[in-house]
gemmi code that builds the backbone of each chain (N, CA, C; Angstrom):
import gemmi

chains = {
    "A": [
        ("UNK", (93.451, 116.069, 93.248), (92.202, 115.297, 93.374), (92.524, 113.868, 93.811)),
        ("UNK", (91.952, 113.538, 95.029), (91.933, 111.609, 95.055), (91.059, 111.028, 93.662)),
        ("UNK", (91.777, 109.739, 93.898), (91.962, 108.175, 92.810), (90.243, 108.341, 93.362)),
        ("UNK", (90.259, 108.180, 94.744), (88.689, 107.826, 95.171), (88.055, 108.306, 96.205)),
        ("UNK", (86.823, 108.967, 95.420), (86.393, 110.111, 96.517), (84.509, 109.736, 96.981)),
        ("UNK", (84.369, 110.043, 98.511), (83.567, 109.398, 98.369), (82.537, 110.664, 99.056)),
        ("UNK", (81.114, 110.211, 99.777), (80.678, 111.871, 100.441), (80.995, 111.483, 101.628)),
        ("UNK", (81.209, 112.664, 102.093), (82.472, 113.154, 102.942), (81.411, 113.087, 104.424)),
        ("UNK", (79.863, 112.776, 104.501), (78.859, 112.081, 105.855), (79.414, 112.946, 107.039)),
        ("UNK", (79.150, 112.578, 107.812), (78.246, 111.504, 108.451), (76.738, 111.440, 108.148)),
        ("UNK", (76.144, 110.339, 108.522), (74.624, 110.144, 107.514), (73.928, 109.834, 109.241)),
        ("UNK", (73.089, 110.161, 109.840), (71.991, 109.974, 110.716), (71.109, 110.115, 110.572)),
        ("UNK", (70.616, 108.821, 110.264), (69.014, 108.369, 110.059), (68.622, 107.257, 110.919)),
        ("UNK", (67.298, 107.887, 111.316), (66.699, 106.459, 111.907), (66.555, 105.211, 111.478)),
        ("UNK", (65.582, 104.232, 112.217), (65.703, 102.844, 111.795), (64.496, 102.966, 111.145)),
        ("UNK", (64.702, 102.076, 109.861), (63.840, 102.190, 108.855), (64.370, 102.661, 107.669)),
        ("UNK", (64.838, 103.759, 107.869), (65.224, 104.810, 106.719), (65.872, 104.189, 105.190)),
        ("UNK", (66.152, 104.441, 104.185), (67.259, 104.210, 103.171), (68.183, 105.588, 103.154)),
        ("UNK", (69.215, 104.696, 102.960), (69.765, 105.848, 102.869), (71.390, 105.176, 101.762)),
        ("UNK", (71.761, 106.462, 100.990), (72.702, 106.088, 99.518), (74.124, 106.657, 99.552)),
        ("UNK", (75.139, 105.758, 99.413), (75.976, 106.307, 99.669), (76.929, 106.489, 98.001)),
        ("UNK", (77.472, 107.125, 97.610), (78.380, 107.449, 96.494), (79.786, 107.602, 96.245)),
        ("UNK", (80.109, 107.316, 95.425), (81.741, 107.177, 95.166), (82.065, 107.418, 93.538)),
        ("UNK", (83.450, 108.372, 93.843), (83.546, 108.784, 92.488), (85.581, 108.118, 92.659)),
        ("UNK", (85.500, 107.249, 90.815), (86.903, 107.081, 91.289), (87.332, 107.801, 89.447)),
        ("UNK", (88.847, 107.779, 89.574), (89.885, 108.464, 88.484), (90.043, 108.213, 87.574)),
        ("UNK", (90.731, 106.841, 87.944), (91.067, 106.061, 86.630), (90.144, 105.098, 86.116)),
        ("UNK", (90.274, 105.356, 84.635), (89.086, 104.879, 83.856), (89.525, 103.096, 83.458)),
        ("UNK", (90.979, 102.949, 83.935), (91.208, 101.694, 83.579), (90.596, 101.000, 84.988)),
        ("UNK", (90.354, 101.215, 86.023), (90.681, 100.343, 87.108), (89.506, 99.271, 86.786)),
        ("UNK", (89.163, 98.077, 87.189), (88.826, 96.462, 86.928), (87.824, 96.377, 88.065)),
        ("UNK", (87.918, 96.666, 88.957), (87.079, 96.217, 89.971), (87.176, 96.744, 91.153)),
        ("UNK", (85.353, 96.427, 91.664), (85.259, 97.757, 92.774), (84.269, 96.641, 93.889)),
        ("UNK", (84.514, 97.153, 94.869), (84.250, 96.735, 96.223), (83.423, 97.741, 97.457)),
        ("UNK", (82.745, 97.507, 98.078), (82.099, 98.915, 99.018), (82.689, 97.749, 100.249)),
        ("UNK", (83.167, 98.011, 101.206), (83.482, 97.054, 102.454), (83.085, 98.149, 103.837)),
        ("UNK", (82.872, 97.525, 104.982), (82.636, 98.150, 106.310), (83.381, 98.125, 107.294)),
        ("UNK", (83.614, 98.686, 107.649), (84.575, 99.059, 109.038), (84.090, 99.400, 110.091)),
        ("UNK", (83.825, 98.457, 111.327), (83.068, 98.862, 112.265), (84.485, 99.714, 113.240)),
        ("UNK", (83.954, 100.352, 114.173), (85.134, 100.973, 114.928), (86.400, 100.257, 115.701)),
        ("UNK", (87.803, 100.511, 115.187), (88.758, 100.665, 115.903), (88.901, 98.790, 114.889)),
        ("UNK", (88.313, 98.268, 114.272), (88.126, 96.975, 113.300), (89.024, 96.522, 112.498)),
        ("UNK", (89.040, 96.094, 111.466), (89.632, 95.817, 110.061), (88.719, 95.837, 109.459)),
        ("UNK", (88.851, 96.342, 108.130), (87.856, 95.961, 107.151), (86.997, 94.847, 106.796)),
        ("UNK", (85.866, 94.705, 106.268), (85.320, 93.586, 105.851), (84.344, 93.929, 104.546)),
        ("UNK", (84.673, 92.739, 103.735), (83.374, 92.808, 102.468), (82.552, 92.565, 102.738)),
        ("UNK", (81.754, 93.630, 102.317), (80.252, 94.135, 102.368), (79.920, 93.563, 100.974)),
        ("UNK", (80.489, 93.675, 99.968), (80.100, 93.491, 98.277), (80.913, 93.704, 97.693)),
        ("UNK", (80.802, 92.792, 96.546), (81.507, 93.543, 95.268), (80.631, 94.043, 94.109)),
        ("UNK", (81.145, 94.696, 93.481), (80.297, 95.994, 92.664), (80.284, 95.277, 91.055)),
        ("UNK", (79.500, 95.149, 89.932), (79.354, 94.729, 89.002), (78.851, 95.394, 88.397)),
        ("UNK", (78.920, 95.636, 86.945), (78.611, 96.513, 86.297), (76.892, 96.719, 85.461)),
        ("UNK", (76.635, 95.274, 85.904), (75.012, 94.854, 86.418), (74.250, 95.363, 87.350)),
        ("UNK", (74.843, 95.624, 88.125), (74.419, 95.911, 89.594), (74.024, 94.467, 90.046)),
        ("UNK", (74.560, 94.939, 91.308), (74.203, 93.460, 92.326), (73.888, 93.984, 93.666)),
        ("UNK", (72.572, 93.052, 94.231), (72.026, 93.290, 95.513), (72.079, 91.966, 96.278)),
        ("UNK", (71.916, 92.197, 97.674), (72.449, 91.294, 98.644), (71.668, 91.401, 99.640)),
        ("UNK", (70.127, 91.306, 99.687), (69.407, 90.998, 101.282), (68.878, 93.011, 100.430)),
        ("UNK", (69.708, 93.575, 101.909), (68.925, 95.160, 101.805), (69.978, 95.900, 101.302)),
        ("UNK", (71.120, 95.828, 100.533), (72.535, 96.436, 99.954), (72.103, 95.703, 98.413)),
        ("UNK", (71.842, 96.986, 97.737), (71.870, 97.391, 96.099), (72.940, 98.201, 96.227)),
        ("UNK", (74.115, 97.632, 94.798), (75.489, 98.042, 94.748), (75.598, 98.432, 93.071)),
        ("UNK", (75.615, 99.358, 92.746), (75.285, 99.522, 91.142), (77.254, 100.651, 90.825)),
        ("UNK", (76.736, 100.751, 89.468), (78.588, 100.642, 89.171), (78.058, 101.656, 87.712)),
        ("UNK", (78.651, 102.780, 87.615), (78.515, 103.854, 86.472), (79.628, 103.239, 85.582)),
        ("UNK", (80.443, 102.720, 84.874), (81.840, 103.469, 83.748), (81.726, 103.696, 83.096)),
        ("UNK", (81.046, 104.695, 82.821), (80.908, 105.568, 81.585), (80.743, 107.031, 82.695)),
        ("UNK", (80.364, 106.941, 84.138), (80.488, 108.270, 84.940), (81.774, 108.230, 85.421)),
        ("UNK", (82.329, 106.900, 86.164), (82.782, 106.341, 87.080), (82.556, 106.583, 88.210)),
        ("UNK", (81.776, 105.791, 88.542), (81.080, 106.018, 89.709), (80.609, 104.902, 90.579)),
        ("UNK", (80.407, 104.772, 91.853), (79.906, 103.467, 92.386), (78.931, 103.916, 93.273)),
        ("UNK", (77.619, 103.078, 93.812), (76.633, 103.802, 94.683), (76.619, 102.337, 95.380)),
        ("UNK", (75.920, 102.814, 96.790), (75.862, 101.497, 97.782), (74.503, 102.116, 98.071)),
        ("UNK", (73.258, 101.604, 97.891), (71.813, 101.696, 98.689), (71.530, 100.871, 99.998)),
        ("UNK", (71.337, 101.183, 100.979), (70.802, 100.546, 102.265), (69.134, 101.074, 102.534)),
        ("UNK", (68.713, 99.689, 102.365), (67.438, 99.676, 102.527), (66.737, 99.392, 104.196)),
        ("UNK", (65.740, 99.902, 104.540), (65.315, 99.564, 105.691), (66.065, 99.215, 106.970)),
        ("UNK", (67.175, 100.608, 107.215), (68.287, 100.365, 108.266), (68.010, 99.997, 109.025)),
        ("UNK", (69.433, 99.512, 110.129), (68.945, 98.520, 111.576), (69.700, 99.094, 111.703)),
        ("UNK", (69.928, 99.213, 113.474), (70.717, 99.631, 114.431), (72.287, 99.015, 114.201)),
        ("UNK", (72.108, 97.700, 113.560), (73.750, 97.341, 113.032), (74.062, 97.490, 112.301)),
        ("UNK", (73.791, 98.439, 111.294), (74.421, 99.005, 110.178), (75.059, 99.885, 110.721)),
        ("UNK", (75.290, 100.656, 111.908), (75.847, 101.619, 111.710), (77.406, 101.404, 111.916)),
        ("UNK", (78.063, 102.291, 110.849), (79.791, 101.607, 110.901), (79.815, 102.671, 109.542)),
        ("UNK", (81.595, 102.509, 109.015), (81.974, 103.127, 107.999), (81.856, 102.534, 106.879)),
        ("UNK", (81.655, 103.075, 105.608), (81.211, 102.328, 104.856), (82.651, 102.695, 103.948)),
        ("UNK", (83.196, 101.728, 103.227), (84.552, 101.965, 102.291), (84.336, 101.518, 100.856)),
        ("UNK", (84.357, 102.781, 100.221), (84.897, 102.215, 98.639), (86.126, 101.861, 98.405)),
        ("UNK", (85.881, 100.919, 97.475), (87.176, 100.277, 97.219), (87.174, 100.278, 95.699)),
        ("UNK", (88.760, 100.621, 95.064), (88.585, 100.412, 93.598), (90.197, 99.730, 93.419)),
        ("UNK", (90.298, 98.682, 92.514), (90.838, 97.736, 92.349), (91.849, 97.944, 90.885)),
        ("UNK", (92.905, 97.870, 91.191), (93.535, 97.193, 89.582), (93.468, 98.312, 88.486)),
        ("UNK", (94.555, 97.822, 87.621), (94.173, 98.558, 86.327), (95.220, 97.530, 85.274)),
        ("UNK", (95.262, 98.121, 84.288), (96.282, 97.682, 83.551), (98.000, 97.846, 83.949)),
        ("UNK", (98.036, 98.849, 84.023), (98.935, 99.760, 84.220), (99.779, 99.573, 85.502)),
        ("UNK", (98.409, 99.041, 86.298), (98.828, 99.370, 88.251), (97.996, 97.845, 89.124)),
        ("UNK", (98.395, 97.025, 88.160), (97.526, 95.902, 89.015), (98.272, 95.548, 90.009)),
        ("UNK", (97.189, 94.888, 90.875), (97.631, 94.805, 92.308), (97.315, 95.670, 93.433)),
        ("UNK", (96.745, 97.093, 92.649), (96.854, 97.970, 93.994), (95.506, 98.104, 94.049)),
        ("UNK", (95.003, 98.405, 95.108), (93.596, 98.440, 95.683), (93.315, 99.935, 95.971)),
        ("UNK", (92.555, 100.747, 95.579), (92.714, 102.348, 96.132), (91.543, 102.745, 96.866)),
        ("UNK", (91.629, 103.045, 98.479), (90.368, 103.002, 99.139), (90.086, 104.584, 99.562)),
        ("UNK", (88.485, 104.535, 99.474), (88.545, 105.988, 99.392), (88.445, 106.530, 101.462)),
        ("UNK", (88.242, 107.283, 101.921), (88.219, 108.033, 103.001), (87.232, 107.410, 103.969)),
        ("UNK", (86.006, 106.690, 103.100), (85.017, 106.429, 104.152), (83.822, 106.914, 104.230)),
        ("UNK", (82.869, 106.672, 104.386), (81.191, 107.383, 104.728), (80.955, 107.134, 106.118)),
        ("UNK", (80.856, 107.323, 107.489), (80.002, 106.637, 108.445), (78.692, 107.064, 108.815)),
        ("UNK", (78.267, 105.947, 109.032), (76.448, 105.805, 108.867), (76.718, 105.602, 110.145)),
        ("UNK", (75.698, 106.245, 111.290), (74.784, 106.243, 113.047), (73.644, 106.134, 112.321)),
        ("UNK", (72.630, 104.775, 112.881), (71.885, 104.612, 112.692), (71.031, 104.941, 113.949)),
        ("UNK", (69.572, 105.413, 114.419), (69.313, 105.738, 115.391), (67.977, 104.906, 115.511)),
        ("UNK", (67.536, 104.449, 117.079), (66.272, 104.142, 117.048), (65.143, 104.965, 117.044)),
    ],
    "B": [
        ("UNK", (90.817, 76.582, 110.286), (90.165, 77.612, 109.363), (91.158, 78.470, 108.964)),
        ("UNK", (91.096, 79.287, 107.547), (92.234, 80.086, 107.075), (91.960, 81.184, 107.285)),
        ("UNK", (92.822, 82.199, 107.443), (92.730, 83.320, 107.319), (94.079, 84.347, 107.347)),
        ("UNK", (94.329, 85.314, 108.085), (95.390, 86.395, 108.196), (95.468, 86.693, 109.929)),
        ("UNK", (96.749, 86.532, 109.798), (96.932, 86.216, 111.167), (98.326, 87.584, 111.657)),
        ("UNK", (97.891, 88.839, 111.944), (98.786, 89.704, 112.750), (98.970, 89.938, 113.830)),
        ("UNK", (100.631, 89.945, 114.344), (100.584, 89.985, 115.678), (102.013, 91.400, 115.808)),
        ("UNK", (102.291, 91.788, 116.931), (100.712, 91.796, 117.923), (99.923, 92.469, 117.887)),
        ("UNK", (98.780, 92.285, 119.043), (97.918, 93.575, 118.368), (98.027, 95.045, 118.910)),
        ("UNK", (98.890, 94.885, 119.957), (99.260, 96.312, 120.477), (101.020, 96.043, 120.354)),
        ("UNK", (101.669, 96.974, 120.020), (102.876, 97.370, 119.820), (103.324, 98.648, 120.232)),
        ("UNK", (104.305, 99.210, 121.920), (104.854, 100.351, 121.702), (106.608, 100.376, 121.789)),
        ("UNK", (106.544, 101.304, 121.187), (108.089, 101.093, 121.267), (108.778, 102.818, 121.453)),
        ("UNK", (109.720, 103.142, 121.873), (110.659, 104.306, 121.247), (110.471, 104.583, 120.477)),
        ("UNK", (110.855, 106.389, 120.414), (111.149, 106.745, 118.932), (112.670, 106.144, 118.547)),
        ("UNK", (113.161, 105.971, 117.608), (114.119, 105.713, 116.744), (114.588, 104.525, 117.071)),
        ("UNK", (113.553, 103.356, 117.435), (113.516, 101.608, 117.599), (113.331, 101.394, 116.308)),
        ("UNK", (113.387, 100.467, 115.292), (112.866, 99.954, 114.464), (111.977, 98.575, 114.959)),
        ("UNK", (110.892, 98.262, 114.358), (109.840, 97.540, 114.884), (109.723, 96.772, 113.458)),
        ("UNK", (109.615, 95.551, 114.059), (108.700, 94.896, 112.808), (107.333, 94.007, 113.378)),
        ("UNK", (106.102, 94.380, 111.966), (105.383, 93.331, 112.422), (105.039, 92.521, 111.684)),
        ("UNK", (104.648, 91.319, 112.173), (104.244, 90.182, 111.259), (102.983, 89.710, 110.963)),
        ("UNK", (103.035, 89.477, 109.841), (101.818, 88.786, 108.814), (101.977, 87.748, 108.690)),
        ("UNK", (100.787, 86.926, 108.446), (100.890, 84.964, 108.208), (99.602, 85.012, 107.464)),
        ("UNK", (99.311, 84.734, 106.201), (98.167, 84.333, 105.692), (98.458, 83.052, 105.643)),
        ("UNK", (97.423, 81.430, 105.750), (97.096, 80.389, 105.066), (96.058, 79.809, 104.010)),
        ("UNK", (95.847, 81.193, 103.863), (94.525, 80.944, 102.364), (95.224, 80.929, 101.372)),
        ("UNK", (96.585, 80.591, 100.860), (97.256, 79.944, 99.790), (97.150, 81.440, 99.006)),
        ("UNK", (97.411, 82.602, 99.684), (96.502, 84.022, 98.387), (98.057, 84.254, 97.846)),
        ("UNK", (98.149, 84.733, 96.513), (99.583, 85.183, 96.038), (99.650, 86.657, 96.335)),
        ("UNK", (98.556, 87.638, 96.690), (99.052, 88.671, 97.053), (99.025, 89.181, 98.012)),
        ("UNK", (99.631, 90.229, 98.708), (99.654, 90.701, 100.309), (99.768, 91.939, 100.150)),
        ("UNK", (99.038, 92.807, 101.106), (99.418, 94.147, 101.795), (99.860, 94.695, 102.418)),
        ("UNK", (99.781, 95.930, 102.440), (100.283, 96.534, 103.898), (99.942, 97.744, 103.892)),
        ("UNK", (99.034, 98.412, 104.663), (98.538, 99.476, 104.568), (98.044, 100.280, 106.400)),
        ("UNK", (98.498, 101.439, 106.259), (98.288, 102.463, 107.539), (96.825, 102.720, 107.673)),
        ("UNK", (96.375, 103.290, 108.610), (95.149, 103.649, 108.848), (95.660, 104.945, 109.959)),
        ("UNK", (95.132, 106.036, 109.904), (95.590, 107.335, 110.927), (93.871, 107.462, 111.650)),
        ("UNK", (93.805, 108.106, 112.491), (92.406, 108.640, 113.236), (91.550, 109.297, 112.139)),
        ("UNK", (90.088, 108.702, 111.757), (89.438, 109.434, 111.614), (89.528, 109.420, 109.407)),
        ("UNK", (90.617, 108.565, 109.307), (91.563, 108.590, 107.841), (90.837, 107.378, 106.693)),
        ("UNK", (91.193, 107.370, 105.624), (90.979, 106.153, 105.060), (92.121, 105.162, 104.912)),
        ("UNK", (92.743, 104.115, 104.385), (93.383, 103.069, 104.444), (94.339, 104.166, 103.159)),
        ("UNK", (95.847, 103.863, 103.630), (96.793, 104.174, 102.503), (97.833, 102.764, 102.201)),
        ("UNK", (97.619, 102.751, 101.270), (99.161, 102.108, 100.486), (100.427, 101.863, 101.110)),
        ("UNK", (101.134, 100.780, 101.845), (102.476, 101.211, 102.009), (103.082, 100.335, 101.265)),
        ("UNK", (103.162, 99.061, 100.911), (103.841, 97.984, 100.208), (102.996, 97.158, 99.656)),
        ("UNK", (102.922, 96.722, 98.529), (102.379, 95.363, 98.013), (103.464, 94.162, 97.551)),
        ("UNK", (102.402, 93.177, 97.561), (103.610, 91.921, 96.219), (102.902, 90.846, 95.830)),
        ("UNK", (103.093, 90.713, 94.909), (102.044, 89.876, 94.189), (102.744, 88.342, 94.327)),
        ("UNK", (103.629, 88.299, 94.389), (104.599, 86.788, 94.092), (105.913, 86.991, 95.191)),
        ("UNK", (106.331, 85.786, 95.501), (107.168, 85.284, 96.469), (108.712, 86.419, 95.636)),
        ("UNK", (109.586, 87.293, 96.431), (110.894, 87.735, 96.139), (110.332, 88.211, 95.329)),
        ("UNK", (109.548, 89.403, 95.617), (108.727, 90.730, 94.496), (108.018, 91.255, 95.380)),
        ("UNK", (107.894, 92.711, 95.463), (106.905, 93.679, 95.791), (107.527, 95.361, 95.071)),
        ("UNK", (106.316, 96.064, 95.041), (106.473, 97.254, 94.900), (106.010, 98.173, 95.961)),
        ("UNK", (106.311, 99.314, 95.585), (106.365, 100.612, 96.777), (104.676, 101.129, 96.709)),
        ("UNK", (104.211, 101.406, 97.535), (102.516, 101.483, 97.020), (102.948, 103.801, 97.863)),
        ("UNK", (101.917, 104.047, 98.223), (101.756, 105.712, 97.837), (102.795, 106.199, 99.075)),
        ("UNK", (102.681, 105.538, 100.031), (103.367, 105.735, 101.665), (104.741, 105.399, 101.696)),
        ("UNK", (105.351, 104.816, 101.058), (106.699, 103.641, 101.150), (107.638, 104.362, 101.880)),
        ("UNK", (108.097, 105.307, 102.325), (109.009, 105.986, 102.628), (109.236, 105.588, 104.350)),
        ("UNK", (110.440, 104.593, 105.081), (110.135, 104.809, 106.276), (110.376, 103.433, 106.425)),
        ("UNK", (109.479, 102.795, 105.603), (109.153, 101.261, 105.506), (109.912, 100.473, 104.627)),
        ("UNK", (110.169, 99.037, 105.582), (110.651, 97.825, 104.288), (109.569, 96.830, 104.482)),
        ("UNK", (109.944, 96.019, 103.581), (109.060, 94.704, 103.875), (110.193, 93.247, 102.920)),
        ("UNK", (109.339, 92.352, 103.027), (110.111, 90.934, 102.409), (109.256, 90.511, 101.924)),
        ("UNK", (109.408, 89.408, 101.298), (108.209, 88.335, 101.222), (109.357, 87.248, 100.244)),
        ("UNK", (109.898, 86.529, 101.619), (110.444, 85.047, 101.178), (109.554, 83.848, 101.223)),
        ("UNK", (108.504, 84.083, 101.528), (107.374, 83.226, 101.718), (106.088, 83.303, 101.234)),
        ("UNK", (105.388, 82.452, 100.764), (104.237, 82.942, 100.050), (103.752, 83.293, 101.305)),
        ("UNK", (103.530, 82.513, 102.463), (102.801, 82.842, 103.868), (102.984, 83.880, 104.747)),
        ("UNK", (104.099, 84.624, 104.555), (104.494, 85.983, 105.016), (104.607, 87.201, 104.605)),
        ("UNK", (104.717, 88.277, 105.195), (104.943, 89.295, 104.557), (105.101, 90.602, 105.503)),
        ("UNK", (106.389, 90.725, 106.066), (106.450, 91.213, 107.481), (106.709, 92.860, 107.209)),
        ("UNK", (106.632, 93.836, 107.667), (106.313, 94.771, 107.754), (107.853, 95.383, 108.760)),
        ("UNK", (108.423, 95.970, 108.169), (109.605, 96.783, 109.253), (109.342, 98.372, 109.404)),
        ("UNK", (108.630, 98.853, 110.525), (108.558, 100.546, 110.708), (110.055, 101.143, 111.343)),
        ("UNK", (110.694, 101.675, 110.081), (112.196, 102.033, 110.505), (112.194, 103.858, 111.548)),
        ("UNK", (112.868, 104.163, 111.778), (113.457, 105.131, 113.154), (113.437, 106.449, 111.813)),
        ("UNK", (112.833, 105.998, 110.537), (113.542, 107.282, 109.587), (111.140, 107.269, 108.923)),
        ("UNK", (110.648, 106.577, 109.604), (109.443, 106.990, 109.293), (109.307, 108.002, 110.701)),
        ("UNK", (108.787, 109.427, 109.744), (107.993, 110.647, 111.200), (107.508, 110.636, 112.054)),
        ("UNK", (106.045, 109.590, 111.480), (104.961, 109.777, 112.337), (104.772, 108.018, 112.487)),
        ("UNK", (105.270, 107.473, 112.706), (104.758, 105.678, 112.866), (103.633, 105.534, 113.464)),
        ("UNK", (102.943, 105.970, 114.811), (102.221, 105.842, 115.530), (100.844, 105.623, 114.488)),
        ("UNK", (100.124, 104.442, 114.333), (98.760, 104.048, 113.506), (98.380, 103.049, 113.732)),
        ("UNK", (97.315, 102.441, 113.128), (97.240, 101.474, 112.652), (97.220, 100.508, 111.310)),
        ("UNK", (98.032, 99.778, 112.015), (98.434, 98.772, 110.500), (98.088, 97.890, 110.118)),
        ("UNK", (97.415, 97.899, 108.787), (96.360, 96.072, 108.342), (97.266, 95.960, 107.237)),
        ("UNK", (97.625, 94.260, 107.622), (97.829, 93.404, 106.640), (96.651, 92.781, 105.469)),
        ("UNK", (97.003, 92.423, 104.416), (95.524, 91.492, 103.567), (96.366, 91.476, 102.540)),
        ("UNK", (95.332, 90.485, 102.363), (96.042, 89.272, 101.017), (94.521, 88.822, 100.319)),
        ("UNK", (95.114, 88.679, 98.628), (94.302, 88.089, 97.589), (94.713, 87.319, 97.125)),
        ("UNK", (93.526, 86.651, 96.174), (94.033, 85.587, 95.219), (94.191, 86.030, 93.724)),
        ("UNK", (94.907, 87.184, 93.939), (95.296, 87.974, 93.126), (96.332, 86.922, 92.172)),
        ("UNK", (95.641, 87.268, 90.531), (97.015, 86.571, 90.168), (97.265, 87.006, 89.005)),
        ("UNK", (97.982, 87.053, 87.876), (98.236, 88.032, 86.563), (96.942, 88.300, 85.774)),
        ("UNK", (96.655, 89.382, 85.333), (95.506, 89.376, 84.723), (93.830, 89.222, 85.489)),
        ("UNK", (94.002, 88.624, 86.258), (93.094, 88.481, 87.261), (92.671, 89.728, 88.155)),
        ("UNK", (92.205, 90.342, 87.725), (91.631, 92.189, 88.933), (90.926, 91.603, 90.426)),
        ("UNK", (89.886, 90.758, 89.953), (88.439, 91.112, 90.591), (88.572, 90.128, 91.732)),
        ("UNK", (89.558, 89.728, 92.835), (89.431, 89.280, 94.162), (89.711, 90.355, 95.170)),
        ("UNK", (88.707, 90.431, 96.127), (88.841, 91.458, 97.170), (89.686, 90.936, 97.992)),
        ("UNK", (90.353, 91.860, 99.267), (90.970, 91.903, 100.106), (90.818, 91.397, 100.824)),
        ("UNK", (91.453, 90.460, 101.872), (91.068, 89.743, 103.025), (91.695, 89.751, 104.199)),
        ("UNK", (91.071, 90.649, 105.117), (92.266, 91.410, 106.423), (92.521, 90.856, 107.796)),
        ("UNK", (93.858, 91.302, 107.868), (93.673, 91.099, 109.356), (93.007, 91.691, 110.503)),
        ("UNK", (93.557, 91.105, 111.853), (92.964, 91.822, 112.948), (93.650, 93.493, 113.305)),
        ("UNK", (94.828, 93.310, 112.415), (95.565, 94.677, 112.756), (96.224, 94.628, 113.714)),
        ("UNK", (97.897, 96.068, 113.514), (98.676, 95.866, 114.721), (98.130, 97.358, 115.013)),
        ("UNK", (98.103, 98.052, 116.241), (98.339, 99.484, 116.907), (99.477, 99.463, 117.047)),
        ("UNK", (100.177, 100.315, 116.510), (101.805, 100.746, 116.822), (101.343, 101.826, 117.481)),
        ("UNK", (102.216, 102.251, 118.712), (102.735, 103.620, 119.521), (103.758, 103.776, 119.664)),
        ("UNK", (104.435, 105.135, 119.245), (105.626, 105.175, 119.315), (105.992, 106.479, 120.436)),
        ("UNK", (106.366, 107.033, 121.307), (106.598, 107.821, 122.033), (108.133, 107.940, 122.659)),
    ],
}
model = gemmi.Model(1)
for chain_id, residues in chains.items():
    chain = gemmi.Chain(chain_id)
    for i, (resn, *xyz) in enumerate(residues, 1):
        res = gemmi.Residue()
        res.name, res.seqid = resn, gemmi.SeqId(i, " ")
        for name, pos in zip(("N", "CA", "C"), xyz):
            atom = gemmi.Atom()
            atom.name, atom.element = name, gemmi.Element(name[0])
            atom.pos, atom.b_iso = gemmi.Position(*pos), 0.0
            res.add_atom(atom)
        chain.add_residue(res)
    model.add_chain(chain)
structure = gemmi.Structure()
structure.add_model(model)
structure.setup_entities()
């Protein structure tokens, strides 16, 4: 089983749409979690970091299970520039700090 | 302005060349990466280090060295005894520091290695 698993997409929805993406990670120690985007052929970039509050940002609601372990990314009212890969990211532990464990990816085509 | 600075961004070489590439962060971060990317893949592990003359082996290590005599560096060597080299490779660095989890990653532009 992967550290971090995420759904395995592609997601095509028009503009307008919401649409939710999910992530399941392993270890119950890890500290901190991240959803970041990858547009094609790119480097990564933060999109958010994940809190166990949940935290939203414009049209990205980022909510955080540990007690499932779990992380969800909501996109509200898509645009044509959302579309790109979406990356979970899970961070740290006691045990293993320092390492960052990223899962496979979601990519979202957004359509007009 | 600070940031992470990899060069180059296209790299080909031989099989059984050893290649290195280089990393330069100036955001003062104590930790650095180094991680593959394959077609179509998610980001793997090859080296970390949290502090200057320290790193550990992250899930990939096999193939690869690295250094870090510098807080500002952290160079990357793809040796003639890694299989498949041909990827892409991102550097990133945090302000990772003991006890401290919760700073995200901050990347470069990436190298393309080809190896043929």
């Amino acid at each position: 089983r992967k550290e971090v698993e995420q759904d395995p997409g592609p997601f095509n929805v028009p503009e307008g749409a919401t649409v939710a993406f999910n992530c399941t990670y392993s270890n119950s120690a890890s500290q901190s979690f991240f959803w970041y985007r990858q547009d094609c052929r790119k480097e990564p970039k933060l999109l958010m970091s994940v809190y166990s509050s949940g935290n939203e940002d414009g049209r990205f609601t980022a909510q955080l299970n540990r007690a499932s372990q779990y992380i969800s990314l909501l996109i509200r009212d898509s645009k044509l520039s959302d579309s790109a890969t979406y990356l979970c990211v899970v961070h740290g532990s006691y045990t293993n700090a320092g390492k960052s464990t990223f899962g496979d990816g979601t990519t979202l085509t957004v359509k007009p | 302005d600070g940031g992470i600075t990899q060069s180059p961004k296209y790299l080909f070489r031989k099989e059984g060349q050893n290649v290195t590439l280089s990393c330069e962060q100036n955001l003062n971060h104590d930790a650095m990466y180094w991680y593959r990317q394959d077609p179509g893949q998610g980001l793997r592990l090859i080296y970390y280090s949290q502090i200057v003359n320290d790193f550990q082996k992250g899930d990939i290590a096999e193939g690869y060295s690295v250094s870090r005599e510098k807080k500002e560096s952290f160079p990357l060597t793809v040796t003639s005894a890694q299989k498949n080299p041909t990827a892409f490779y991102l550097c990133a660095s945090s302000m990772e520091a003991r006890g401290v989890y919760n700073s995200p990653l901050h990347f470069g532009n990436g190298t393309r290695l080809t190896v043929t």
